[in-house]
N, C-alpha and C positions, 0 to 999 in steps of 0.2 A: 504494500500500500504506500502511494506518494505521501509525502508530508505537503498537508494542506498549506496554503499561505494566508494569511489571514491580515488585511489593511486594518490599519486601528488609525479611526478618524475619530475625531473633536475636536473644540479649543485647545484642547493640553501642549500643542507646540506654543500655544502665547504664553503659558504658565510660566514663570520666573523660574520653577525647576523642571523645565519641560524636559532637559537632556534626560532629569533622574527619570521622571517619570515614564518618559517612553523607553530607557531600559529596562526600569520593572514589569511595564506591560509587556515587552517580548520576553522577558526572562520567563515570566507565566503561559507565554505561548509555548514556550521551549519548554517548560514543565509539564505540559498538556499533547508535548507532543505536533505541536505545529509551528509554521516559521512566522514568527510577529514581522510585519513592514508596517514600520512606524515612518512617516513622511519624512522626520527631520534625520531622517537615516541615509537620504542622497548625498552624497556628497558634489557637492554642488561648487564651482567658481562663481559667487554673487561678487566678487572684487571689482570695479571697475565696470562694474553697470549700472544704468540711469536705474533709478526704482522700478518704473516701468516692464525693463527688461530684465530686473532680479524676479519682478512678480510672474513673470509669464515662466523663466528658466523654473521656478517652482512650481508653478501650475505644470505647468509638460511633465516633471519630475514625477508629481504626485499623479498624474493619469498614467505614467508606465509604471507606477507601481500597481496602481487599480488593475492596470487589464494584466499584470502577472498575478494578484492576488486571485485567492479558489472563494471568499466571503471578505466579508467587510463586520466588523466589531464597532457601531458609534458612541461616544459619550453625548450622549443625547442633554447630558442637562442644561437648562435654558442657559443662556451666554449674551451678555448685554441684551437684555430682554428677556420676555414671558416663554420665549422660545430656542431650539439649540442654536447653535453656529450657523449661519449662513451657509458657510463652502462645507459643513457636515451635512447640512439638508442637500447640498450638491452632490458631494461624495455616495449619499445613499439612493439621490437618483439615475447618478449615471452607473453604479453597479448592478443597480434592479433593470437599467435597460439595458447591461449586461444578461440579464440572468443570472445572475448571480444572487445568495443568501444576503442578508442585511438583518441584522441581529445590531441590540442597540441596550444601553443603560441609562437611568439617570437616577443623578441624588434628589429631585423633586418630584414627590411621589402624589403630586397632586395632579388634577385634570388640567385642560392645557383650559378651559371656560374658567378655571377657579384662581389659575393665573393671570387672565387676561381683567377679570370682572373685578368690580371693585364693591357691587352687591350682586347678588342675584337677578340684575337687569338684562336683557335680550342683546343690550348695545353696547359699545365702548365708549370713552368720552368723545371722541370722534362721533356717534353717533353710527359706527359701522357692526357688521352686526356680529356678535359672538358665536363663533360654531360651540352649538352645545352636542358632541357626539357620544362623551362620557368616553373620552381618549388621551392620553395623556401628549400630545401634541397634534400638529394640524395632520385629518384623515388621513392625507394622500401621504405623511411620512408611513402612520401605523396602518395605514393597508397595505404599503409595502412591505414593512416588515414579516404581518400576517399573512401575506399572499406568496412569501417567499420561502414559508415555512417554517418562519424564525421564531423569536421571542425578544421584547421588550422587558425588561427587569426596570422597574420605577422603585423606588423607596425613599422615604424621608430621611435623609442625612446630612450632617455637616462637610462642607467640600472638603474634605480633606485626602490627601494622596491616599492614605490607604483608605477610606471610605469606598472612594473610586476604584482602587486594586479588589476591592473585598467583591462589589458589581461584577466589574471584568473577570474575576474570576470565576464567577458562577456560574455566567456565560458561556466560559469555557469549558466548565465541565459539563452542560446541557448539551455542547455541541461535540464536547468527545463523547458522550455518549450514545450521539444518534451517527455516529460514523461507520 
């Protein structure tokens, strides 16, 4: 049997200990038996490029890691706002238009309407309207998940590195198990 690769997306490259924490996330893959591709694992020449073009050399970076990884792992919890990462909600649709599994965590184990709402009103102060689906973020991430075969892990917890290790671990054992 191959050894699965498995992309681990979130915020955690913006983390101040992002190096630590994306080696503890593959050290857990490599416990479990799979090869962790953690983004800021490229090695990448950003020296002597406009920002511009350091962003793009990492976007490309991180989409040949996608189409080599077998699944995608997200740290799904909300990130400047009620909801995850921007380029983690990218990351999980361009591997579900893979075909590919999409398995996700987050320390906010609340519904993504109980995040957004500030009473039990149908609207936001914008006046735009709240999806009430009883999902812990917007459908088309959690029907991907669901539709992919996967599992969402949501729970109340303080961000802290191992909180998020304690998550991502459990994932991996749910997904060694069904291999």
């Amino acid at each position: 049997m191959s050894v699965l690769k498995v992309y681990i997306a979130g915020p955690d490259v913006f983390w101040p200990n992002a190096l630590e924490a994306g080696a503890a996330k593959v050290e857990l893959c490599t416990r479990y038996g799979f090869e962790g591709l953690f983004p800021l694992d490229s090695a990448l020449q950003l020296e002597g490029l406009a920002p511009r073009e350091a962003g793009m050399a990492i976007y490309r970076a991180n989409i040949n890691l996608m189409q080599k990884a077998d699944l995608l792992v997200a740290n799904m919890t909300p990130f400047r706002g009620p909801s995850l990462d921007a380029g983690t909600a990218f990351e999980l649709g361009f591997m579900t238009g893979l075909g590919k599994p999409v398995w996700g965590y987050s320390l906010d184990g609340r519904l993504y309407a109980d995040r957004v709402a500030t009473d039990n009103s149908a609207a936001d102060t914008d006046g735009m309207t709240i999806e009430r689906f009883d999902m812990a973020d917007n459908l088309m991430l959690i029907g991907a998940i669901a539709d992919s075969g996967a599992e969402l892990l949501a729970r109340q917890a303080t961000p802290e590195l191992q909180q998020h290790l304690r998550l991502f671990e459990q994932l991996l054992q749910l997904i060694a198990k069904g291999r």
